[in-house]
C-alpha positions, 0 to 999 in steps of 0.5 A, a space after each residue: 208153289 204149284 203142288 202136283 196133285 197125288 194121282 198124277 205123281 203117281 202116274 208120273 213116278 215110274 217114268 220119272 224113275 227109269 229117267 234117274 237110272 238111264 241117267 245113271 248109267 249113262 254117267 257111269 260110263 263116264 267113270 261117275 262112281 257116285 255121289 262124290 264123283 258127280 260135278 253138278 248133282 243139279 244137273 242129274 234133274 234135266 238129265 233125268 227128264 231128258 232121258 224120261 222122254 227119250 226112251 229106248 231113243 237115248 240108247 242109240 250112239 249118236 244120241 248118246 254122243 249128244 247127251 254127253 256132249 251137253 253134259 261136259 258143257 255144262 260141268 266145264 261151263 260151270 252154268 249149274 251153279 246158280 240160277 239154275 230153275 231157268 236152265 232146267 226149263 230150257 234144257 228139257 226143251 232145247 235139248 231134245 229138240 236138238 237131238 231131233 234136229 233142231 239148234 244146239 241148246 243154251 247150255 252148249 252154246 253158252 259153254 266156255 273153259 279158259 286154260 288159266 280155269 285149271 291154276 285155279 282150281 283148288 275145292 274138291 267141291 267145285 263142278 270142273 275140279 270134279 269133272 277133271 278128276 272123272 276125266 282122267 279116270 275116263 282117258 286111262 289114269 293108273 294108279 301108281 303103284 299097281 298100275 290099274 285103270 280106276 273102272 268100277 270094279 277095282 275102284 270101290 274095292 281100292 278107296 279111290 281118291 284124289 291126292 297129290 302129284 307133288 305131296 303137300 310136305 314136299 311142296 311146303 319144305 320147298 316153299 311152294 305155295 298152296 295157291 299153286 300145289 293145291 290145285 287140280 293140276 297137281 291131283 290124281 286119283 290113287 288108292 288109298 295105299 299107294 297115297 300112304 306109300 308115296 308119304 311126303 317125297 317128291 315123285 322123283 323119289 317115290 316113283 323109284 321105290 314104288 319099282 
């Protein structure tokens, strides 16, 4: 293992860091909250690196468009779960070459999402069911009973997280399996209070007495 000498660490550190907080925010502004909302914690290292030597460069739009681009191919590729040293090598190539111009990188190129993915979908600790739930909160997602958008400032005030559509006690005295209720089709992002109000009644029911 190549050890990276003292002085060049700390040469290295400031510009390292300001990659970590532009790639922070760039998340952010996907509804990526925190730790929890983040797909591939892997993936946040070639970002940061990208976002390093891009400087003031990945705050214009088009770059910011790319950028996200090779990120949601990678969450809905799923490419960050294995194998993952020679992916970083070539992103922090291949990327920034393509937003200069060049070929469009390996990892938007070996992206690939079947429909079926989504019945499938059941971990909270899978990379697409994380990025499905950043989705909706990012394409208007309300929460049932006060109908409020999930940004951040009512979103760490509201213990946000993702619960049933079709609540499981319902789905069970229904005979439905969990292979089909617990997936990422039939979640969404609640408060915590307006989960303990719906209980275990069908939306049908507890639509009408949240009115």
């Amino acid at each position: 293992m190549r050890r990276v000498p003292l002085e060049r660490y700390q040469a290295l550190a400031p510009r390292i860091e300001s990659g970590f907080i532009a790639a922070a925010k760039l998340l952010f502004s996907q509804h990526v909250y925190g730790v929890r909302d983040l797909p591939y914690q892997s993936q946040l290292v070639p970002l940061a690196v990208i976002m390093a030597d891009l400087g003031g460069k990945a705050e214009t739009q088009d770059v910011r468009a790319k950028l996200l681009r090779w990120w949601w191919c990678g969450v809905f590729g799923e490419l960050y779960g294995s194998a993952i040293e020679s992916r970083f090598a070539r992103d922090v190539q291949e990327t920034p070459a393509w937003l200069a111009g060049g070929e469009e990188p390996t990892t938007i190129r070996d992206a690939t999402f079947r429909a079926e993915r989504l019945d499938t979908m059941t971990s909270r600790l899978s990379a697409a069911y994380k990025g499905v739930n950043v989705l909706l909160m990012l394409t208007g997602a309300l929460d049932f009973r006060s109908g409020q958008a999930f940004n951040h400032a009512v979103y760490f005030g509201g213990a946000v997280d993702i619960h049933h559509i079709f609540p499981k006690n319902w789905c069970e005295s229904k005979g439905i399996k969990r292979a089909i209720y617990d997936t990422v089709v039939n979640k969404t992002s609640l408060f915590y209070k307006s989960n303990r109000i719906i209980g275990g009644s069908a939306p049908s029911i507890y639509l009408a007495r949240i009115l």
